[in-house]
C-alpha positions in Angstrom: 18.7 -26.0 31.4 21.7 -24.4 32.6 24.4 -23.4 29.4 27.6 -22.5 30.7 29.4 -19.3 28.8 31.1 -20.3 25.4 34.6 -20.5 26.0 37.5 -19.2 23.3 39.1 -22.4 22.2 39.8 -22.2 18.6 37.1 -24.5 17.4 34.6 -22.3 19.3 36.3 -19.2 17.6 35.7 -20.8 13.9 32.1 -21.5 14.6 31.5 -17.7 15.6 33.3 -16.7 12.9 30.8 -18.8 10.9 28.1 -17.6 12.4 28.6 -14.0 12.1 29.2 -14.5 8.5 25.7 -16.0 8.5 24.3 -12.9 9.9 25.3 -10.6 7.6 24.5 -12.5 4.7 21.0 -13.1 6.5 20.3 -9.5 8.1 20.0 -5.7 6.3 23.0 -3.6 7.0 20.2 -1.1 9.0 20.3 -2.8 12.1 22.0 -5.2 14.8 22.7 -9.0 14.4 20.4 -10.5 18.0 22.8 -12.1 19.7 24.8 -11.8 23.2 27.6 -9.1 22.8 30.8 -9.5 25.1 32.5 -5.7 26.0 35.8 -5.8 24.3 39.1 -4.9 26.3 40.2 -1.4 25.8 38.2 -0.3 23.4 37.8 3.1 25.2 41.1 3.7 23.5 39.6 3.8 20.7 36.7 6.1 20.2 34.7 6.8 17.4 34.1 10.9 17.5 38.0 11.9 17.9 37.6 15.5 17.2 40.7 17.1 15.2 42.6 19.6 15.9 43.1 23.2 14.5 45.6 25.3 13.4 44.7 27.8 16.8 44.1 24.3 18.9 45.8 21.5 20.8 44.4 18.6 22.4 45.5 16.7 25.5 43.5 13.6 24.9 42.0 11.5 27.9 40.2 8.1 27.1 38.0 7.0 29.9 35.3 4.5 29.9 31.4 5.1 28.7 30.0 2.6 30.7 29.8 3.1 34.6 32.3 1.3 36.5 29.3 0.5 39.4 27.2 -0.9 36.5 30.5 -4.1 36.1 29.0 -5.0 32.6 31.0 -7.6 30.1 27.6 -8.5 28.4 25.2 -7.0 26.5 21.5 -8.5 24.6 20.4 -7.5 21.6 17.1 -8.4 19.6 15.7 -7.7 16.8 11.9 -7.6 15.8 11.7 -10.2 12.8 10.7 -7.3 9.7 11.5 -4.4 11.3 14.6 -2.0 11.4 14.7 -1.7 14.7 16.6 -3.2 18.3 16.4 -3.3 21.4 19.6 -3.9 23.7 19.6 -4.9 27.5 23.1 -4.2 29.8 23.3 -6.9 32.1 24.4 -4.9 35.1 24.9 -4.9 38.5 21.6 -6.0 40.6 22.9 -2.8 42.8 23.3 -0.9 40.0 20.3 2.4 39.4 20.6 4.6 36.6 20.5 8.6 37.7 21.2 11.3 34.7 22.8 13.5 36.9 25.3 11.1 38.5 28.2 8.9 36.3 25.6 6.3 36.3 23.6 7.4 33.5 23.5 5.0 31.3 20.3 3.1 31.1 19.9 -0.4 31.7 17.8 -0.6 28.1 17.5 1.2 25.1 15.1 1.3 22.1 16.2 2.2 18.4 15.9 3.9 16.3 13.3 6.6 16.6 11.8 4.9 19.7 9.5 7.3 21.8 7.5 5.1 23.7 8.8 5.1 27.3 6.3 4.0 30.0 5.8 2.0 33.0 5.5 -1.0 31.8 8.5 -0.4 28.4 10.5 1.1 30.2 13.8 1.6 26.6 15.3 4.6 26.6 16.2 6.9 23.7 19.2 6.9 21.8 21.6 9.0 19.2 19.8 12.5 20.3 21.4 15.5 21.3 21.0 15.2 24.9 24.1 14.7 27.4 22.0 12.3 29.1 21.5 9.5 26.4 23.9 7.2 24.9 25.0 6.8 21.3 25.2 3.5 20.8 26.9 4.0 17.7 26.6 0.8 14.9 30.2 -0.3 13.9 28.9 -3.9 11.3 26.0 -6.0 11.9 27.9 -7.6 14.9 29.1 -4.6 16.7 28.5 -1.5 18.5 30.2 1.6 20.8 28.8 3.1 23.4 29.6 6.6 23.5 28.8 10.0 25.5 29.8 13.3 23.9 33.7 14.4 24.5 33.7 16.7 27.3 36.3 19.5 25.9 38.3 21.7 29.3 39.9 24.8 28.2 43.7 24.9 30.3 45.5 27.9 29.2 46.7 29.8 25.9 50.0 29.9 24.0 51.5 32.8 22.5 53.6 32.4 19.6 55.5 35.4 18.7 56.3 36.4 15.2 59.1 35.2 12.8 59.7 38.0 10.7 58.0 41.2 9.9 54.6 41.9 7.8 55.5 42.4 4.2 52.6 45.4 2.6 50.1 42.8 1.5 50.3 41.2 5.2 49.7 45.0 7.0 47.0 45.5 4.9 45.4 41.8 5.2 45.8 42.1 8.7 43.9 45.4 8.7 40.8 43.5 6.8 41.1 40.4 10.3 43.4 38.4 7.8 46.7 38.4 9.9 49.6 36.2 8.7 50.9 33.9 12.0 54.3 34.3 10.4 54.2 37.5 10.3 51.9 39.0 13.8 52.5 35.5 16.0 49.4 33.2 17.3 47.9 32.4 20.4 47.5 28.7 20.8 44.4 27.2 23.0 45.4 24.0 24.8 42.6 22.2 25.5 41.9 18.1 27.4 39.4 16.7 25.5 37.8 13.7 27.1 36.7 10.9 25.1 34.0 7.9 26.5 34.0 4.9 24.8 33.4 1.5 25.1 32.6 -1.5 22.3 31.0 -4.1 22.0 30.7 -7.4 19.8 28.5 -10.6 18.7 29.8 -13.4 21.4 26.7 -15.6 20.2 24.3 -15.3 18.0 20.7 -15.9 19.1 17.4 -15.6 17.3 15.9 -13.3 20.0 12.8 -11.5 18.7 12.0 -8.2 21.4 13.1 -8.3 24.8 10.0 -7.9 27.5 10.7 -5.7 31.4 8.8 -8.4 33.6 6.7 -5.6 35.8 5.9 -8.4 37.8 8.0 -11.7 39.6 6.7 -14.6 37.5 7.7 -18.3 37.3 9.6 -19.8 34.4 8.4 -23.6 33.3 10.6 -25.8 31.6 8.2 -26.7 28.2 5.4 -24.1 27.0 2.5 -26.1 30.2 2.7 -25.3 33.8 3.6 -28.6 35.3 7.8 -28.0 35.7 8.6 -25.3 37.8 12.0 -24.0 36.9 12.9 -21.0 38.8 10.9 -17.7 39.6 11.5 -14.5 37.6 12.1 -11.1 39.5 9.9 -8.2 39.0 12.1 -5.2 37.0 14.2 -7.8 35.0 14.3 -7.9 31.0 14.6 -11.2 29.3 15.0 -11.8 25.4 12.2 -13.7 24.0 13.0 -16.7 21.4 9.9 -16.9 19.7 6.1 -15.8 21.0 2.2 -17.2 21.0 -0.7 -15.6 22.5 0.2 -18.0 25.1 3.5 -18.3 26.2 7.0 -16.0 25.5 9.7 -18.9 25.0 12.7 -16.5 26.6 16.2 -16.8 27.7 17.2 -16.1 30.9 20.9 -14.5 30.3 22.8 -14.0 33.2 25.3 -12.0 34.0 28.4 -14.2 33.1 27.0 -14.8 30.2 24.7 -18.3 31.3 21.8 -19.2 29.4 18.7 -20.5 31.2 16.0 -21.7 29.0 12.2 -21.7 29.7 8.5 -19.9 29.3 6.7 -17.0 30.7 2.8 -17.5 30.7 1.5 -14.2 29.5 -0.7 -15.0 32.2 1.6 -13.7 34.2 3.9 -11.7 32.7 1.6 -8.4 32.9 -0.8 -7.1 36.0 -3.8 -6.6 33.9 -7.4 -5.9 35.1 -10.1 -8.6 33.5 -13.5 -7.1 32.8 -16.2 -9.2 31.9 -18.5 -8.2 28.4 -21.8 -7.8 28.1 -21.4 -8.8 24.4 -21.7 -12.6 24.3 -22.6 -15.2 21.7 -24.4 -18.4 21.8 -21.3 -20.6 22.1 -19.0 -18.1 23.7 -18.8 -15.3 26.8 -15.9 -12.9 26.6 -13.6 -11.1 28.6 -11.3 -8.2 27.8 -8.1 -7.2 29.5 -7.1 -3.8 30.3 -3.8 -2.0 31.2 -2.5 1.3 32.7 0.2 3.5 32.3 1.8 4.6 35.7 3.9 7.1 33.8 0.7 9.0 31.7 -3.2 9.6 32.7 -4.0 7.8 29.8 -7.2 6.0 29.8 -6.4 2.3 30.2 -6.4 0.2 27.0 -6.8 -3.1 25.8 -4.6 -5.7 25.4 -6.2 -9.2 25.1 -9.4 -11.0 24.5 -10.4 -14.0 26.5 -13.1 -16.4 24.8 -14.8 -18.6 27.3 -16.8 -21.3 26.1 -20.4 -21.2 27.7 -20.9 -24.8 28.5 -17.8 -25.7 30.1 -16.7 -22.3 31.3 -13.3 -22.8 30.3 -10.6 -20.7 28.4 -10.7 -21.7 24.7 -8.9 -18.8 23.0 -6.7 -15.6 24.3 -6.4 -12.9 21.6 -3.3 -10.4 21.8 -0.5 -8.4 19.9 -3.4 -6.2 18.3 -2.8 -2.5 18.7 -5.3 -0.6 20.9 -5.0 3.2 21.7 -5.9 4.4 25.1 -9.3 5.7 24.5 -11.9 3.4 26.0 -12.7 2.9 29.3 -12.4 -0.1 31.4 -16.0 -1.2 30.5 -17.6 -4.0 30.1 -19.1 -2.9 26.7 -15.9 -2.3 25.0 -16.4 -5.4 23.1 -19.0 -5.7 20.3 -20.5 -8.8 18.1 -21.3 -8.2 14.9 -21.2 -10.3 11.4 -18.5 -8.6 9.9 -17.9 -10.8 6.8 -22.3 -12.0 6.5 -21.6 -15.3 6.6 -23.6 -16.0 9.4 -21.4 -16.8 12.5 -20.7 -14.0 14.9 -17.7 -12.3 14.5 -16.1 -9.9 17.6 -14.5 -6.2 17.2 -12.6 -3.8 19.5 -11.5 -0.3 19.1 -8.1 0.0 17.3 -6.4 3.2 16.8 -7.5 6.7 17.4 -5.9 8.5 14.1 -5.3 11.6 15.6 -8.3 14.4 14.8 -9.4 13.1 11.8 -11.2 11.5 13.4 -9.8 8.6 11.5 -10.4 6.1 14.4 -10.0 2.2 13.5 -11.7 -1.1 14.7 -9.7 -4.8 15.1 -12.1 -7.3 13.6 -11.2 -11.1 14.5 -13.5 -12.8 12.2 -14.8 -16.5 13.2 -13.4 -19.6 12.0 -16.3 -22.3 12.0 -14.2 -24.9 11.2 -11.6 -24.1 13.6 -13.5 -22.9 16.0 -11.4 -19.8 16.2 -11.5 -16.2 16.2 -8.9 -14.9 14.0 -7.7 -11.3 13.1 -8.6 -9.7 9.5 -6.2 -7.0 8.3 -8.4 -5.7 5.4 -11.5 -4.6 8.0 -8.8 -3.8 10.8 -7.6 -1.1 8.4 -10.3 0.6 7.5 -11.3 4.1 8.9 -14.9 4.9 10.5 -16.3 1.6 9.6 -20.2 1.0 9.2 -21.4 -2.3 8.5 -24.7 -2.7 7.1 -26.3 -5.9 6.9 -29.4 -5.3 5.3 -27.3 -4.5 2.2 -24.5 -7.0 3.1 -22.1 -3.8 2.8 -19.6 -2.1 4.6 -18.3 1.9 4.2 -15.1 3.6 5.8 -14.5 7.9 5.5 -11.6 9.6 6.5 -11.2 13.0 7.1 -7.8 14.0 5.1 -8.0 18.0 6.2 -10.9 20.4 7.5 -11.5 20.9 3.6 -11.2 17.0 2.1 -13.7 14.3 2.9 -13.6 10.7 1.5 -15.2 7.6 1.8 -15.6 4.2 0.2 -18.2 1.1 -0.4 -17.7 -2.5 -0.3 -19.2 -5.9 -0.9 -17.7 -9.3 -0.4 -17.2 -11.5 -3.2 -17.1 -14.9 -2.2 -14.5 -14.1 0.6 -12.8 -11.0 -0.7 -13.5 -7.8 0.2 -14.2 -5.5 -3.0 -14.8 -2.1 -3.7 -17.7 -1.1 -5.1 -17.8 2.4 -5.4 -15.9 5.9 -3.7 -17.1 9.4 -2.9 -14.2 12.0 -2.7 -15.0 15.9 -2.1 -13.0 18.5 -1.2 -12.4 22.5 -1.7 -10.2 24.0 -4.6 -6.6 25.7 -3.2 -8.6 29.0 -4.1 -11.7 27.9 -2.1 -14.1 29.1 -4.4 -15.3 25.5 -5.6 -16.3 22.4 -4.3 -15.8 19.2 -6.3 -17.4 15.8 -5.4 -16.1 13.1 -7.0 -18.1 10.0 -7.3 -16.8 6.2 -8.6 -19.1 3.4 -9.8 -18.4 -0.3 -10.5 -19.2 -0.8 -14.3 -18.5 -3.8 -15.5 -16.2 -4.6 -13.4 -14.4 -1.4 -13.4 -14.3 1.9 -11.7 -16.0 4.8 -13.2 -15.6 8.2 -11.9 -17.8 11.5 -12.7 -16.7 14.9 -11.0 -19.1 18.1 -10.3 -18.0 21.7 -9.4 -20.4 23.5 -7.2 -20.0 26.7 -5.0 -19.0 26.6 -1.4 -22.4 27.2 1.2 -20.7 30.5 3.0 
């Protein structure tokens, strides 16, 4: 369905109103309303870094525009990750329009903040608020606003000299001899500079609940309800779209166009990312499995994971797809990347996939997605996902997880399920003294249902 742009009657201008007030009674003060901003008429005028002048300085001020004039923007989408501090913001520019950091058109066509330092291939946000000339401050004026800015661009054009009123009394000869020199007294010399300021600002024309806003790497067709029987229209590859809500499924998005329309559908993940399938060797007695693997153009990062297909082994038909789980590169493309084990001993299969690295520990993690008999569903546990070097032992129906906190500190843990919670049964903590002349193991017991803990001291094997 086709929405045509909102237009300003007054009635129109009360509801926003209303809704804006919403948002900032609903949303921190840390981060962007979601929404569709409209850019507002002369705001370069009005930047936010004026710089002030000095006693030995004068400015010619010059107020040009921050965004570029090929990039014909009036609208801007912003979303906003549900729990999180953080945005993402789309320019809709110009289909002509390519950002180059050494040209006027530097401004990217998306941005990530804050503290956003994943740029690849396939997420492709750029920085913000860092020192460098070639990224944009988008600088956060309320909930429902925001400037785009470069840094002021200061050209020296000549000095003044301003000769002396009177002449130096003692004290201002012999202040003057220590640099101190009165301007009454020994004149000034004036720098004139331009100072060039690059501005433009934005705010909320509609507020909309978008969640994260996906770069389709790949043209794709949008349907009009979350099936593939309606046909809408066809998505280009290289556009960004806001997603309304999201399933392992289907993104229900929002195509916004460039005047500020609204077209409303779904993107089968499907389709949405060019992934490469690889069948498992691990396999259950109901169930085969496939993983899905992805690579980074930008990095020579081993591929990694980013869904789970579960194929029921009767019918041969999809029963589940498994994403949003995080997955470091580290694993090959293999087809034993996928393991079976009973995580939880209840007796049904459960299925496990390499998580995240934790840098040298090596702390490395596993994503657990524990079987639902009833539901017939695999479904994600936190508690096991969390857990470093996991070992599950089912002889003793327990599981252990170590870390490695330094090259001198060692931990690790036991647990047993009760009922259906995971509990901890006992710890094992050893590490070396700051003067390295002991070792102490600490070891914790379950008595009586608490934890009690008995330290040794031994010397260090040199």
């Amino acid at each position: 369905m086709l929405l045509p742009i909102r237009n300003k009657a007054t009635a129109a201008a009360a509801a926003l109103t209303l809704a804006i007030a919403c948002v900032n009674s609903a949303f921190a003060t840390d981060f962007l309303a979601p929404g569709i901003y409209r850019v507002e008429p002369d705001s370069q005028l009005s930047p936010p870094n004026r710089v002030p002048e000095a006693e030995t300085s004068r400015f010619k001020e010059r107020f040009e525009h921050a965004l570029p004039k090929s990039a014909d923007i009036t609208f801007a989408v912003v979303s906003h990750e549900p729990g999180s501090g953080g945005n993402r913001v789309h320019f809709l520019v110009d289909k002509d329009y390519k950002t180059d950091v050494n040209s006027a058109n530097k401004l990217c066509v998306a941005y990530a903040f804050p503290g956003w330092n994943d740029y690849s291939a396939s997420q492709p946000f750029c920085r913000t608020n860092i020192s460098n000339e070639s990224e944009a401050l988008l600088k956060r004026r309320t909930t429902a606003a925001f400037t785009v800015t470069w840094q002021p661009r200061k050209t020296y054009l000549s000095t003044e000299t301003i000769r002396p009123q009177r002449k130096p009394t003692a004290d201002e000869v012999g202040a003057c001899a220590l640099g101190v020199c009165s301007p009454e007294a020994y004149g000034k010399g004036v720098n004139h500079y331009e100072m060039a300021y690059y501005a433009d600002s934005f705010a909320l024309d509609r507020v909309r609940p978008y969640q994260t806003i996906v770069h389709l790497t790949k043209a794709v067709p949008l349907f009009a309800r979350a099936n593939r029987d309606t046909i809408l229209t066809r998505l280009d590859a290289g556009i960004y779209v806001p997603v309304l809500s999201t399933d392992a499924q289907w993104y229900e998005i929002e195509r916004v166009g460039r005047d500020g329309s609204i077209t409303h559908g779904w993107v089968d993940r499907d389709d949405a990312v060019a992934v490469n399938w690889v069948a498992q060797r691990a396999r259950t007695r109901d169930f085969l499995f496939r993983v899905a693997f992805v690579e980074d153009e930008l990095t020579s990062d081993a591929p990694h994971a980013v869904a789970i297909e579960i194929i029921d082994r009767k019918s041969g038909v999809r029963t589940q797809v498994i994403r949003d789980f995080d997955s470091d590169p580290g694993i090959a493309a293999s087809a034993d990347a996928l393991r079976v084990v009973d995580a939880n001993f209840d007796g049904y299969p459960d299925i496990s996939i390499f998580g995240m690295s934790g840098g040298a520990g090596p702390n490395s993690t596993e994503n657990f997605f524990l079987f639902d008999a009833a539901r017939r569903r695999f479904v994600f546990d936190e508690t096991l996902s969390g857990l470093s070097q996991i070992a599950i032992d089912s002889r003793t129906r327990s599981i252990s997880s170590a870390q490695r906190n330094s090259c001198c500190s060692h931990s690790a843990q036991t647990y047993r399920y009760a009922g259906r919670t995971l509990t901890l049964v006992s710890t094992w903590d050893e590490s070396l003294t700051a003067d390295g002349k002991w070792l102490e193991t600490t070891i914790g017991r379950v008595r009586d249902g608490k934890l009690h803990y008995q330290t040794r001291r031994t010397r260090p094997e040199r």
